[in-house]
C-alpha positions as CSV (number, residue, x, y, z in Angstrom):
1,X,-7.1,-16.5,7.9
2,X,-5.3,-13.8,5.2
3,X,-3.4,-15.1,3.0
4,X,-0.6,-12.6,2.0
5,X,-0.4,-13.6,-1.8
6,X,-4.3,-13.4,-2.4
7,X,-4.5,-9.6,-1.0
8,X,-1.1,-8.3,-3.1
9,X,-2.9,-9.9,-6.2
10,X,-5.9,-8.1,-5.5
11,X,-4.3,-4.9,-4.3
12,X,-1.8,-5.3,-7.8
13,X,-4.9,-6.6,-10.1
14,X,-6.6,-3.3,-9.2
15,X,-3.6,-1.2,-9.1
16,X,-2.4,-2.4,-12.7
17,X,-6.1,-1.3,-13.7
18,X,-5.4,2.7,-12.8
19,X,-2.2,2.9,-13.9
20,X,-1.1,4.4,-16.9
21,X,2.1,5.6,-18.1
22,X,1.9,9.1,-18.5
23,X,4.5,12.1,-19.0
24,X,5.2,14.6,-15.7
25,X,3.1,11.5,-13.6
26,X,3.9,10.2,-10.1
27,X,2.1,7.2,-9.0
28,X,2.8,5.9,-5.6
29,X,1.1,3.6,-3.0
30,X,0.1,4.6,0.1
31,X,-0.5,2.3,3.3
32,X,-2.3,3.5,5.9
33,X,-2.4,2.6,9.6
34,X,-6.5,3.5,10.5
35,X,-6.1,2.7,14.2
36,X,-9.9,3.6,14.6
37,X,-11.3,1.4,12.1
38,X,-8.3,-1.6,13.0
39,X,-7.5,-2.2,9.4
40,X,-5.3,-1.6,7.3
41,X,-5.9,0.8,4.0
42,X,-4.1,0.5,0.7
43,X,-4.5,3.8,-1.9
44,X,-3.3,4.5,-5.2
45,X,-1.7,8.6,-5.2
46,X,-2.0,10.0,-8.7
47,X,-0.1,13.2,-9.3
48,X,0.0,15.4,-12.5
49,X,1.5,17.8,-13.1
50,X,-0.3,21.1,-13.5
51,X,-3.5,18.6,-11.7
52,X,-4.9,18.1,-8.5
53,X,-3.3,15.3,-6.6
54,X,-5.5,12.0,-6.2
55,X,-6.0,9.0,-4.1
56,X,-8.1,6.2,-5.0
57,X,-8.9,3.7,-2.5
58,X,-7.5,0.5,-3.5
59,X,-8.2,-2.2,-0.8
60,X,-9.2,-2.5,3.2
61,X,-6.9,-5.3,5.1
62,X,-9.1,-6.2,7.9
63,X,-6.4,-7.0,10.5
64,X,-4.4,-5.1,13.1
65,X,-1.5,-7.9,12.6
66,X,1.5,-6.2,11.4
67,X,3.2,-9.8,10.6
68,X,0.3,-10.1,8.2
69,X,0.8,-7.0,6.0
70,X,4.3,-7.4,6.2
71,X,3.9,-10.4,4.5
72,X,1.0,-8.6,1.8
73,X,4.0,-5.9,1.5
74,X,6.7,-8.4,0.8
75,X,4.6,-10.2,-1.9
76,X,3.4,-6.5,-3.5
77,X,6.6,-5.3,-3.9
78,X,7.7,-8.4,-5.9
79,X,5.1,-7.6,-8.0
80,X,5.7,-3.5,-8.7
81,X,8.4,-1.2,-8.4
82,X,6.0,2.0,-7.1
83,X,7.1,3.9,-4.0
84,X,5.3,2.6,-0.8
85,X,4.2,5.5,1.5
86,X,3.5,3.9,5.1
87,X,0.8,7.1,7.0
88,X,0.3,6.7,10.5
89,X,2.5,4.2,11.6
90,X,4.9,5.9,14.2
91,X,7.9,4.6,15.6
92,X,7.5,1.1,15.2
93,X,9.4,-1.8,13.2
94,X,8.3,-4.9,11.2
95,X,7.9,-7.7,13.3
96,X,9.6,-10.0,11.1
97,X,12.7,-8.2,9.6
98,X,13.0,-5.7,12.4
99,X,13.6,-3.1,10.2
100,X,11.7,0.5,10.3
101,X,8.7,0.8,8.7
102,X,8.7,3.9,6.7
């Protein structure tokens, strides 16, 4: 069983490790949907100006349950304020709060 408030501490403890306030910086997460692999990806997008963009793989939620990272969402984004990008995801809503995911 995942629990939801293990994973966004791991995800944030790992997060808070990369990130450093910089001038003409965008950090953003980036969730992404591998429907090959059935898991979940988390990355941290790094881009400077006048840099090449980067994305550092963060953590791999090992379930296809979108209840689950719903709930790792909810919990991350009490913890940060960074933009969530949600990749390969489609037309489809969070089972819970029935809203869009994007």
């Amino acid at each position: 069983m995942i629990d939801p408030k293990q994973e966004a501490d791991l995800i944030y403890r790992r997060l808070s490790a990369l990130f450093t306030a910089q001038w003409h910086c965008q950090y953003r997460i980036d969730v992404v949907n591998d429907h090959y692999g059935q898991t979940f990806n988390f990355f941290m997008d790094i881009k400077r100006q006048h840099h090449r963009e980067r994305s550092i793989p963060l953590h791999t939620l090992r379930t296809t349950d979108l209840a689950t990272l719903e709930r790792v969402i909810t919990e991350l984004r009490q913890q940060t304020q960074l933009s969530l990008n949600f990749v390969s995801f489609g037309r489809t809503r969070w089972p819970l709060s029935q809203r869009w995911i994007h």
